[in-house]
C-alpha positions as CSV (number, residue, x, y, z in Angstrom):
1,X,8.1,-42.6,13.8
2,X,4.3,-42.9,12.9
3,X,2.8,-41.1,9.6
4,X,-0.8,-40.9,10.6
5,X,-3.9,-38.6,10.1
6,X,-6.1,-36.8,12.6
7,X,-8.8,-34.0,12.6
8,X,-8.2,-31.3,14.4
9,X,-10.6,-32.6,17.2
10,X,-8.1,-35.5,17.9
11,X,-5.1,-33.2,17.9
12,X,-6.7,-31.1,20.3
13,X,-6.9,-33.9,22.5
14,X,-3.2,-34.9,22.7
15,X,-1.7,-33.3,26.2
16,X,1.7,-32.1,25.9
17,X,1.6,-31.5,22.0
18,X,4.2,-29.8,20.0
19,X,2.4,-28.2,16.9
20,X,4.3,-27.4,14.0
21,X,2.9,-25.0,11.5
22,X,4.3,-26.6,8.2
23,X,3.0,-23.9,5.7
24,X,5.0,-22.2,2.7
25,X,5.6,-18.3,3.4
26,X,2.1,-17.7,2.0
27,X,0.0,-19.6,2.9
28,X,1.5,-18.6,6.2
29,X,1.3,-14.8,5.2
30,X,-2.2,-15.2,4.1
31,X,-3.8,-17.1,7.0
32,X,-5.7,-15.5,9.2
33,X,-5.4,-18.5,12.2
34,X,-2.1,-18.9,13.5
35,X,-1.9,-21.1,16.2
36,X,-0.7,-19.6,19.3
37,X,2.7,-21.4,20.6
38,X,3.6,-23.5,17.4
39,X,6.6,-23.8,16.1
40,X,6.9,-22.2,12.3
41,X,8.8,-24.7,10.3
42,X,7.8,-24.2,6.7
43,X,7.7,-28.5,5.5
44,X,10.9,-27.9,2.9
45,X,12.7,-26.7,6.0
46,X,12.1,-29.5,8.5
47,X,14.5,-31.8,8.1
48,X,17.4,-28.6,8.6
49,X,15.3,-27.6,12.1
50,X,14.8,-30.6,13.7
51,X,17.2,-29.3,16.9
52,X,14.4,-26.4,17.0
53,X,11.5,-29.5,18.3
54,X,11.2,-30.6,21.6
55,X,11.9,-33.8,22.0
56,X,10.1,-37.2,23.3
57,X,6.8,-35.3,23.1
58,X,3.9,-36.0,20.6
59,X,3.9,-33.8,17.3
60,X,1.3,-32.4,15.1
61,X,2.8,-31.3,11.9
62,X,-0.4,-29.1,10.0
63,X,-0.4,-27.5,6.7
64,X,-2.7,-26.2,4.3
């Protein structure tokens, strides 16, 4: 697995994508942009959901 950086331009640019929205209960609460489609996995949760990802596709994990 690669831990790596990108701007939201980049990640817009990767076809086939699975976003992850990785933010606590509020921030998540308080945002007003969710991104349609991706996956709510708050980051303290991820390793228990990892069946809930696709696999063999490219992930963007994005927090606050």
């Amino acid at each position: 697995m690669t831990d790596l950086r990108i701007d939201p331009e980049e990640a817009r640019k990767l076809k086939d994508a699975v976003y992850i929205d990785s933010r606590n209960q509020n921030a998540w609460a308080d945002a007003s942009t969710k991104l349609p489609g991706a996956i709510r996995i708050p980051a303290d949760d991820l390793s228990d959901n990892l069946a809930a990802i696709p696999p063999g596709r490219p992930l963007v994990i994005y927090c606050t």
